[in-house]
mmCIF file of the N, C-alpha and C atoms, coordinates in Angstrom:
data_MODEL
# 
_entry.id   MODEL 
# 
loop_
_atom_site.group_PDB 
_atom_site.id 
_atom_site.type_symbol 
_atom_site.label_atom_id 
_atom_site.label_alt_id 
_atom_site.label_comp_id 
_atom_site.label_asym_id 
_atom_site.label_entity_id 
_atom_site.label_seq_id 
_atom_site.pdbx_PDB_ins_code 
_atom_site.Cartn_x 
_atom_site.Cartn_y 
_atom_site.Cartn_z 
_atom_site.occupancy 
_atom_site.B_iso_or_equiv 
_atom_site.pdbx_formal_charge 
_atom_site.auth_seq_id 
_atom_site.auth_comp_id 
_atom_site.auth_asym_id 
_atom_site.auth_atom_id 
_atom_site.pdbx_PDB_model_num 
ATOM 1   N N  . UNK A 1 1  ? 0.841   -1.183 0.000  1.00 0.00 ? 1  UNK A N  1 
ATOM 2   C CA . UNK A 1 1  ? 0.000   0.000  0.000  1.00 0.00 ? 1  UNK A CA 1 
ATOM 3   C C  . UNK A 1 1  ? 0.885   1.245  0.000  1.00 0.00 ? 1  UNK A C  1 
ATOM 4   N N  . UNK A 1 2  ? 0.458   2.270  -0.556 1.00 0.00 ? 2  UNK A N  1 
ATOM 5   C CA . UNK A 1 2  ? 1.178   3.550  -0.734 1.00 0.00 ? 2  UNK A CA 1 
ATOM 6   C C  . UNK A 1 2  ? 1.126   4.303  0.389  1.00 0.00 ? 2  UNK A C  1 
ATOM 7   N N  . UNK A 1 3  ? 0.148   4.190  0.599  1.00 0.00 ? 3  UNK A N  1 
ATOM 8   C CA . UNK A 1 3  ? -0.312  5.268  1.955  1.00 0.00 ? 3  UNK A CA 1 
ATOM 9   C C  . UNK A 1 3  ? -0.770  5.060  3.155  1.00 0.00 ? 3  UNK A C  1 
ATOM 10  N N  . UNK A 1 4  ? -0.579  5.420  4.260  1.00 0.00 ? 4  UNK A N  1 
ATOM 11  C CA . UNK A 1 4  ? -1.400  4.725  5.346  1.00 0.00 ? 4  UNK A CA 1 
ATOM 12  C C  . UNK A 1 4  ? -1.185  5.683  6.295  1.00 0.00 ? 4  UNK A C  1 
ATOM 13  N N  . UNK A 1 5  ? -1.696  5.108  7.315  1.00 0.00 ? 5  UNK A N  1 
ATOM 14  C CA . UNK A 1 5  ? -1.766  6.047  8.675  1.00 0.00 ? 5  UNK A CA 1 
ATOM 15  C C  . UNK A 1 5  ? -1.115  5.376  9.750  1.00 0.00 ? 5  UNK A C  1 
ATOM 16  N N  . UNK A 1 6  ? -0.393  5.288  10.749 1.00 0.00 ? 6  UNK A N  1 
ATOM 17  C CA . UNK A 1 6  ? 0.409   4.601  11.944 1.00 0.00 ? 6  UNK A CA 1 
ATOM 18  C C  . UNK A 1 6  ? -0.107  5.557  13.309 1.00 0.00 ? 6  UNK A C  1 
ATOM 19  N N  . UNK A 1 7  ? -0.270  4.701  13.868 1.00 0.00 ? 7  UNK A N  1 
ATOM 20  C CA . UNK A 1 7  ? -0.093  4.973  15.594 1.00 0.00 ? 7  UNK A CA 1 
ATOM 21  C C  . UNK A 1 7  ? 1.125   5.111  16.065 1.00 0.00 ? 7  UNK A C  1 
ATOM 22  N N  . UNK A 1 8  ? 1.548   5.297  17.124 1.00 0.00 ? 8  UNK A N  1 
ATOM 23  C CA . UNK A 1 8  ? 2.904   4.984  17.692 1.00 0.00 ? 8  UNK A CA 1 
ATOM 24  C C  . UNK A 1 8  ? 2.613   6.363  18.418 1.00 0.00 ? 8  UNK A C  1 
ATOM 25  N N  . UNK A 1 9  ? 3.814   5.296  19.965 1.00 0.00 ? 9  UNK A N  1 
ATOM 26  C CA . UNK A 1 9  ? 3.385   6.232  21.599 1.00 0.00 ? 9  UNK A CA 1 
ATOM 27  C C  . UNK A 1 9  ? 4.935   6.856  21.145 1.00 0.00 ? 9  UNK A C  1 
ATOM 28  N N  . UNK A 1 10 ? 4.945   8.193  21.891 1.00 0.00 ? 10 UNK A N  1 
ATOM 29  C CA . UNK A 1 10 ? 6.190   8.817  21.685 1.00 0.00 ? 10 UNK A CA 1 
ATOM 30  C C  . UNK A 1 10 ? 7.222   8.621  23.268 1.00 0.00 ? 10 UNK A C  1 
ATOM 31  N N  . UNK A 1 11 ? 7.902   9.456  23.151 1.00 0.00 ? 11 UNK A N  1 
ATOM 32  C CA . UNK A 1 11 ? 8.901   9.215  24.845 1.00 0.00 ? 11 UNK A CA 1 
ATOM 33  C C  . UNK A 1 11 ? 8.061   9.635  25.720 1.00 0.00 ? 11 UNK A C  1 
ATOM 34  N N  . UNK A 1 12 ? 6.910   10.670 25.486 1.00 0.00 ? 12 UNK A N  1 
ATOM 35  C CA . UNK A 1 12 ? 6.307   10.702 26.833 1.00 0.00 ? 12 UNK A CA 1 
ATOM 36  C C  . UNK A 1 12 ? 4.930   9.975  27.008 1.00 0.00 ? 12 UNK A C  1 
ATOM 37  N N  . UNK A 1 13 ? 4.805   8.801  26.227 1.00 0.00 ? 13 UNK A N  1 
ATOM 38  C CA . UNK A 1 13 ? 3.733   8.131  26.197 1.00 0.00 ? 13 UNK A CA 1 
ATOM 39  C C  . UNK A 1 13 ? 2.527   8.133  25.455 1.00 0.00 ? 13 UNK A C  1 
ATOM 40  N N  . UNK A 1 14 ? 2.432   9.741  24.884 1.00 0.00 ? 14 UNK A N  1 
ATOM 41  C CA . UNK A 1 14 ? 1.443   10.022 24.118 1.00 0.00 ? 14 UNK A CA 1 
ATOM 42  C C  . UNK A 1 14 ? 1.392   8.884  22.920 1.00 0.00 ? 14 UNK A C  1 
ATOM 43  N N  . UNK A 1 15 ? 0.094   9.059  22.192 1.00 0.00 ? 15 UNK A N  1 
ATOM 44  C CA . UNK A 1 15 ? -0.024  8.552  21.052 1.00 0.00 ? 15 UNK A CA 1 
ATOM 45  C C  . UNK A 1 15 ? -0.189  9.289  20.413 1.00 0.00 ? 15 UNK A C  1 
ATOM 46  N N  . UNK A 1 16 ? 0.763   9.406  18.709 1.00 0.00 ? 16 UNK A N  1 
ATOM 47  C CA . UNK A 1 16 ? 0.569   10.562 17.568 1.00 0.00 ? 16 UNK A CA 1 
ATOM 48  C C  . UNK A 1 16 ? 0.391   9.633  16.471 1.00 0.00 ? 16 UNK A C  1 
ATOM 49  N N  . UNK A 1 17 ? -0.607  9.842  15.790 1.00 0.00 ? 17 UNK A N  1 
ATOM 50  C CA . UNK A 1 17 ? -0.645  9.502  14.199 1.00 0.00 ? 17 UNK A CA 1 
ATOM 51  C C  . UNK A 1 17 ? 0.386   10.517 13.172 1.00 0.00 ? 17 UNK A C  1 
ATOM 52  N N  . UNK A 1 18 ? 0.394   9.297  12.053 1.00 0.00 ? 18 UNK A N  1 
ATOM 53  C CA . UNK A 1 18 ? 1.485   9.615  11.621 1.00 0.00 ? 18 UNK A CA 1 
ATOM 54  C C  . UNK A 1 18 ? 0.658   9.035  9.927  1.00 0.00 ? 18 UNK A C  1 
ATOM 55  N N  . UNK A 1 19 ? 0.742   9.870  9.218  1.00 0.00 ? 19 UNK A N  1 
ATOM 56  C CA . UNK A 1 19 ? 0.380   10.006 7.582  1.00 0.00 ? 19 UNK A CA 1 
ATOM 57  C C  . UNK A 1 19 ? 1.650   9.688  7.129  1.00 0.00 ? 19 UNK A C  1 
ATOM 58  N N  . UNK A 1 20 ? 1.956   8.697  6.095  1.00 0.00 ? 20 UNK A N  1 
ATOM 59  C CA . UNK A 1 20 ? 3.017   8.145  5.313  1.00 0.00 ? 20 UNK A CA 1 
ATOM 60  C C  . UNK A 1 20 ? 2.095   7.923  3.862  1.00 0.00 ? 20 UNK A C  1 
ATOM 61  N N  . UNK A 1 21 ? 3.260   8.406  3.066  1.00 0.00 ? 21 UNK A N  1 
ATOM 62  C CA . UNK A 1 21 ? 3.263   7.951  1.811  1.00 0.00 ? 21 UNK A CA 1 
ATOM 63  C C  . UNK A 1 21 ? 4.333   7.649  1.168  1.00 0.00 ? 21 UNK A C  1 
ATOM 64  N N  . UNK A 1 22 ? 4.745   6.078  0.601  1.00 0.00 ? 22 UNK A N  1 
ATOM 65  C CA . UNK A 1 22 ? 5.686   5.779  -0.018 1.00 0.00 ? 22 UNK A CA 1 
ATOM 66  C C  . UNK A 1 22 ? 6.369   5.828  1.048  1.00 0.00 ? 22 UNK A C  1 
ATOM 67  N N  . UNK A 1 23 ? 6.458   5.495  1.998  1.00 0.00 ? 23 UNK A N  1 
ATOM 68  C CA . UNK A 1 23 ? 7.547   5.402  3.442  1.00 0.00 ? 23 UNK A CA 1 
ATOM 69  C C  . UNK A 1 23 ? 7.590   6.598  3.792  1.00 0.00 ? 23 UNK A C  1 
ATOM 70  N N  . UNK A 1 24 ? 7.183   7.840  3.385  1.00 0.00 ? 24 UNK A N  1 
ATOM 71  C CA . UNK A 1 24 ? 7.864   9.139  3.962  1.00 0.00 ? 24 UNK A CA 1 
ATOM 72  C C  . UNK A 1 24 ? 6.769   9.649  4.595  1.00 0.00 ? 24 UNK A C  1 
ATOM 73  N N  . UNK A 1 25 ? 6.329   10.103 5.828  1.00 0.00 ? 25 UNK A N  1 
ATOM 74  C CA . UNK A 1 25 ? 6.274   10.923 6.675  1.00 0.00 ? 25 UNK A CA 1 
ATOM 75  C C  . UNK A 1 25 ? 5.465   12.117 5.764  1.00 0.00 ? 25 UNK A C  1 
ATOM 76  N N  . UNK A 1 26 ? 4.023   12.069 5.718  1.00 0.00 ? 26 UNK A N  1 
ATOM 77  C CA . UNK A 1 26 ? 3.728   13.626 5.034  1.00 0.00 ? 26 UNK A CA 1 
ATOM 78  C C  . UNK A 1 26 ? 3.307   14.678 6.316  1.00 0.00 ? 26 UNK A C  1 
ATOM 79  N N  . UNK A 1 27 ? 2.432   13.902 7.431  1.00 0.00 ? 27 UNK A N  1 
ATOM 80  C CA . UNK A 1 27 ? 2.119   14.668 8.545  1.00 0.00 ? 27 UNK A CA 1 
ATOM 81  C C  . UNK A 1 27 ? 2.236   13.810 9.804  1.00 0.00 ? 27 UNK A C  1 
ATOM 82  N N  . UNK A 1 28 ? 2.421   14.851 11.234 1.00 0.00 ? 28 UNK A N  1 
ATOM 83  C CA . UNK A 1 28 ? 2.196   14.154 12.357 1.00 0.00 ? 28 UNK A CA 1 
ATOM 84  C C  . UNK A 1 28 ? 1.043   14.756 13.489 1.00 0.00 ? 28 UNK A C  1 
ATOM 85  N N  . UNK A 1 29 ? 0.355   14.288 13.860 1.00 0.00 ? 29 UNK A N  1 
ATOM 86  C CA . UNK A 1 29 ? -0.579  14.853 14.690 1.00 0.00 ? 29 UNK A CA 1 
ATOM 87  C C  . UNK A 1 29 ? 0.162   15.620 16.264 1.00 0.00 ? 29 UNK A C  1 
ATOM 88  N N  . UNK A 1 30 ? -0.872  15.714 16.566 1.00 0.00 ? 30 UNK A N  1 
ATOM 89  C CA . UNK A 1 30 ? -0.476  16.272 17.972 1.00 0.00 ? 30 UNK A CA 1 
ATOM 90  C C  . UNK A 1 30 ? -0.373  14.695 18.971 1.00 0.00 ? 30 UNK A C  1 
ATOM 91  N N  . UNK A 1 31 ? -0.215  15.535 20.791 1.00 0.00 ? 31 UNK A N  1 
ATOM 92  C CA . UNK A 1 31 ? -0.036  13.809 20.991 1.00 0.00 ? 31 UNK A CA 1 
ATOM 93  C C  . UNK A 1 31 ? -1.625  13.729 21.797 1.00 0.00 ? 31 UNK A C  1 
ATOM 94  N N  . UNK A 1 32 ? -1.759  12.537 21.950 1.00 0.00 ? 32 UNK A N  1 
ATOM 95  C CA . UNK A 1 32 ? -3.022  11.998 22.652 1.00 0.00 ? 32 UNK A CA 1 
ATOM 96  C C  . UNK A 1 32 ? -2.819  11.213 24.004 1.00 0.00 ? 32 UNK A C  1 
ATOM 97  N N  . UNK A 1 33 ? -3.620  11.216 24.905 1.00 0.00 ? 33 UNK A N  1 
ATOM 98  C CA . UNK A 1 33 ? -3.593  11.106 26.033 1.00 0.00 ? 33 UNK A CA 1 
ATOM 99  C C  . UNK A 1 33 ? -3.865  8.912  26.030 1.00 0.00 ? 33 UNK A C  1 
ATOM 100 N N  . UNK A 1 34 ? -4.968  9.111  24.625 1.00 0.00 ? 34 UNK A N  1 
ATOM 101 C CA . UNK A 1 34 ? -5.692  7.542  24.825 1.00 0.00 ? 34 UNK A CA 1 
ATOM 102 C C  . UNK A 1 34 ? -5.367  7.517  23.255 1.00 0.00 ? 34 UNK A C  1 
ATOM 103 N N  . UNK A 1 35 ? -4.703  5.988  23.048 1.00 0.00 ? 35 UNK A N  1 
ATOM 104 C CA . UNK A 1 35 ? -5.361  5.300  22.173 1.00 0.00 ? 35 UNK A CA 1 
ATOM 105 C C  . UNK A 1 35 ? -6.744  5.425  20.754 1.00 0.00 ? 35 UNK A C  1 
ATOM 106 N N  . UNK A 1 36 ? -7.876  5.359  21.744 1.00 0.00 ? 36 UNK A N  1 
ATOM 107 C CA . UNK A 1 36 ? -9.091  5.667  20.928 1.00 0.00 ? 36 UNK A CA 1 
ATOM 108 C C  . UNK A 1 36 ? -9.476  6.884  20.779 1.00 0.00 ? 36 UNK A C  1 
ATOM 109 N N  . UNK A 1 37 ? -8.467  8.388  21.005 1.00 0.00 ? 37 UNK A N  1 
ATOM 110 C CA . UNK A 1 37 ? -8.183  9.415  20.821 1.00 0.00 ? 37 UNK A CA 1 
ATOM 111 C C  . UNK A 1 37 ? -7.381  9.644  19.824 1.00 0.00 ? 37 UNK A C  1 
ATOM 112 N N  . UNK A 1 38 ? -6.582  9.056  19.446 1.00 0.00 ? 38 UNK A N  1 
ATOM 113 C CA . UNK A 1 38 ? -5.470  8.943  18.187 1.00 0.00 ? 38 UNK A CA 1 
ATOM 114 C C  . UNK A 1 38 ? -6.569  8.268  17.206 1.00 0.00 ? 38 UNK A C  1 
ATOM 115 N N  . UNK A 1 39 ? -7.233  7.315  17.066 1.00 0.00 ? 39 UNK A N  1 
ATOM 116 C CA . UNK A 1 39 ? -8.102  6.285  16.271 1.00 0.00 ? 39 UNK A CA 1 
ATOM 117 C C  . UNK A 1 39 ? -9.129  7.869  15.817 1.00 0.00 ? 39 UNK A C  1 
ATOM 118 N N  . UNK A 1 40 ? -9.835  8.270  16.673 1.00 0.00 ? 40 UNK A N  1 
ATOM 119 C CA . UNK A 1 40 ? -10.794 9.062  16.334 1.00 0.00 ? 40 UNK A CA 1 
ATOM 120 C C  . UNK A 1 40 ? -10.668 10.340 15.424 1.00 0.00 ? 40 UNK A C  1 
ATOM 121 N N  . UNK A 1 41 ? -9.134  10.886 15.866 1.00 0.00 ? 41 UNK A N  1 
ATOM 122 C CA . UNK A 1 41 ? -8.493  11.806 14.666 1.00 0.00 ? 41 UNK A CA 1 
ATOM 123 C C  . UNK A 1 41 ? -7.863  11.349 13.421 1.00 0.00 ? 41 UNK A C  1 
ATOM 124 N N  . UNK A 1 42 ? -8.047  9.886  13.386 1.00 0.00 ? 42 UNK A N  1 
ATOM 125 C CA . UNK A 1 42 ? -7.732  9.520  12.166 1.00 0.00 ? 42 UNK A CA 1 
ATOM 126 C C  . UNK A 1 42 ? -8.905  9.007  11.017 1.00 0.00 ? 42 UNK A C  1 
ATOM 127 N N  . UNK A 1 43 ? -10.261 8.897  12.069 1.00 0.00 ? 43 UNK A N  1 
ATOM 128 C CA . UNK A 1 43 ? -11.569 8.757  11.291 1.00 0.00 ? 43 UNK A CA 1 
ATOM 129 C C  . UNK A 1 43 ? -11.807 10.313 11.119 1.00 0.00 ? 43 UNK A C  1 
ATOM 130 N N  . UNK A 1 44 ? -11.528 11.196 11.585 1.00 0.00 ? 44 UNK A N  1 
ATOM 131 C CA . UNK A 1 44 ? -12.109 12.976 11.071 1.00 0.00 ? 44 UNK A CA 1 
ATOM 132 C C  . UNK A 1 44 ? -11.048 12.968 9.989  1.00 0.00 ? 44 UNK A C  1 
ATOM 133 N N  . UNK A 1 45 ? -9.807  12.540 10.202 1.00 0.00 ? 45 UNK A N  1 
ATOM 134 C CA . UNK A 1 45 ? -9.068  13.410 8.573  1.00 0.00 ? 45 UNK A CA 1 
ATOM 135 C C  . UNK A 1 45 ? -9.777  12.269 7.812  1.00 0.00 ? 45 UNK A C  1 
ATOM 136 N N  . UNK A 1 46 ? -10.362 10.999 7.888  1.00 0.00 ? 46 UNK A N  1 
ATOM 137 C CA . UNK A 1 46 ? -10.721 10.615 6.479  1.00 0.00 ? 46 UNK A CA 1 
ATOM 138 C C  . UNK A 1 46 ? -11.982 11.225 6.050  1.00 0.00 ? 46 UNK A C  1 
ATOM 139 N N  . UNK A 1 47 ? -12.468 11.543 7.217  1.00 0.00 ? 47 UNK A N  1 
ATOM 140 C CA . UNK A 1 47 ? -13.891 12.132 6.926  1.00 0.00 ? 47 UNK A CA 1 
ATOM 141 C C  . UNK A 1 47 ? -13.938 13.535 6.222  1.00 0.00 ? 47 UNK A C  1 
ATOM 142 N N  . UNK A 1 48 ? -13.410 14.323 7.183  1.00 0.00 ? 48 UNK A N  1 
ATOM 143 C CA . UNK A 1 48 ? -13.185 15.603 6.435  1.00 0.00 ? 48 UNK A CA 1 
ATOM 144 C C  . UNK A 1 48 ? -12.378 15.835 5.581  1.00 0.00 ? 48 UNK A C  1 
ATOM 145 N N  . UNK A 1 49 ? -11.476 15.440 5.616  1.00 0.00 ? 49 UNK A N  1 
ATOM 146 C CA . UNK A 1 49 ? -9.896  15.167 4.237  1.00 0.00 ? 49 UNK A CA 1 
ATOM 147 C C  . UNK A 1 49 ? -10.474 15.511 3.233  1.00 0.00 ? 49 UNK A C  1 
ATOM 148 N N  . UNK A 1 50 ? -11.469 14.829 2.335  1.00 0.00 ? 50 UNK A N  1 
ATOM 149 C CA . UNK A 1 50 ? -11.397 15.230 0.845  1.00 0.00 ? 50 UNK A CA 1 
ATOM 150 C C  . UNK A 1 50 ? -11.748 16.383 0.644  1.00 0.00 ? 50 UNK A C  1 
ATOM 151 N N  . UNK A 1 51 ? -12.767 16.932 1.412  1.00 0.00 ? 51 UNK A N  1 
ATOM 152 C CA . UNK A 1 51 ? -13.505 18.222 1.375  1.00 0.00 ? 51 UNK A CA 1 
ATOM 153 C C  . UNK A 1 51 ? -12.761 19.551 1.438  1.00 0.00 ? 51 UNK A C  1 
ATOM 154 N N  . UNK A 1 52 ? -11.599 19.154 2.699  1.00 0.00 ? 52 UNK A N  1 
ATOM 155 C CA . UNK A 1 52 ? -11.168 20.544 2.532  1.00 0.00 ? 52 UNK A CA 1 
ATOM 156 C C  . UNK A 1 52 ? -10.271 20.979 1.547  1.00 0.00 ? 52 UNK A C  1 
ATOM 157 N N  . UNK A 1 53 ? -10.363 22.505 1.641  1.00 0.00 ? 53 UNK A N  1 
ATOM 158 C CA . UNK A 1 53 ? -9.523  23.025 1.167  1.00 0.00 ? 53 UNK A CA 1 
ATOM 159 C C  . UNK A 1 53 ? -8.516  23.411 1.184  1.00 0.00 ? 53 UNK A C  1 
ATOM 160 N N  . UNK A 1 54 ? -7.676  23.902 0.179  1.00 0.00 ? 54 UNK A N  1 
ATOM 161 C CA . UNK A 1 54 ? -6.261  24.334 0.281  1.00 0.00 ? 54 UNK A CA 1 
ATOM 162 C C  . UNK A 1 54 ? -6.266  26.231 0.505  1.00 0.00 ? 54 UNK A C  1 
ATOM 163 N N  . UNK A 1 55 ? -5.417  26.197 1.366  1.00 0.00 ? 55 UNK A N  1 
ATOM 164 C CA . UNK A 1 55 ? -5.304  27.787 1.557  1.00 0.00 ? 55 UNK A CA 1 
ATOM 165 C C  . UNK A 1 55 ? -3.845  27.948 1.372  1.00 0.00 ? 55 UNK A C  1 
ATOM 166 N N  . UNK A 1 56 ? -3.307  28.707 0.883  1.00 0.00 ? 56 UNK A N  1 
ATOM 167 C CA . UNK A 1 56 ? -1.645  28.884 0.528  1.00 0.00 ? 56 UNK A CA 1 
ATOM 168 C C  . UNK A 1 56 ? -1.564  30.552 1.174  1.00 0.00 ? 56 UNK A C  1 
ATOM 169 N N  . UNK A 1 57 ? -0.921  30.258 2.179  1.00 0.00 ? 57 UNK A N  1 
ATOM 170 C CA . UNK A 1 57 ? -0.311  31.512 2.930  1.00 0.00 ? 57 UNK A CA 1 
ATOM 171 C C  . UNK A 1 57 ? 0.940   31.810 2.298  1.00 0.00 ? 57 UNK A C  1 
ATOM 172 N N  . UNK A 1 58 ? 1.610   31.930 1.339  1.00 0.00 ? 58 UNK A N  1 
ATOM 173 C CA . UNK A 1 58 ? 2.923   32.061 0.906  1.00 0.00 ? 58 UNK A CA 1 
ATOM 174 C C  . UNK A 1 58 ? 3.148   33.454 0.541  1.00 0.00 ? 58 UNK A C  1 
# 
């Protein structure tokens, strides 16, 4: 698969999702206290994901 999403607890225990494509790292979340707190921000970016939009601050 090209793309996916990962869990993984950091040094202070949190849990951060982690967006990969092609092995690389496109985004990382913030950290989470639970488990099914990391799971739940990864059902809103699929949910909301396609919809939004792009804003370019440049």
């Amino acid at each position: 698969m090209a793309h996916k999403f990962e869990i993984h607890k950091d040094k202070k225990g949190e849990f951060r999702v982690r967006f990969k494509y092609n092995s690389e790292v496109m985004f990382a979340s913030e950290g989470y206290t639970s488990k099914s707190s990391a799971i739940s921000a990864i059902e809103s970016f699929k949910k909301n994901g396609p919809g939004a939009q792009v804003e370019d601050n440049s």
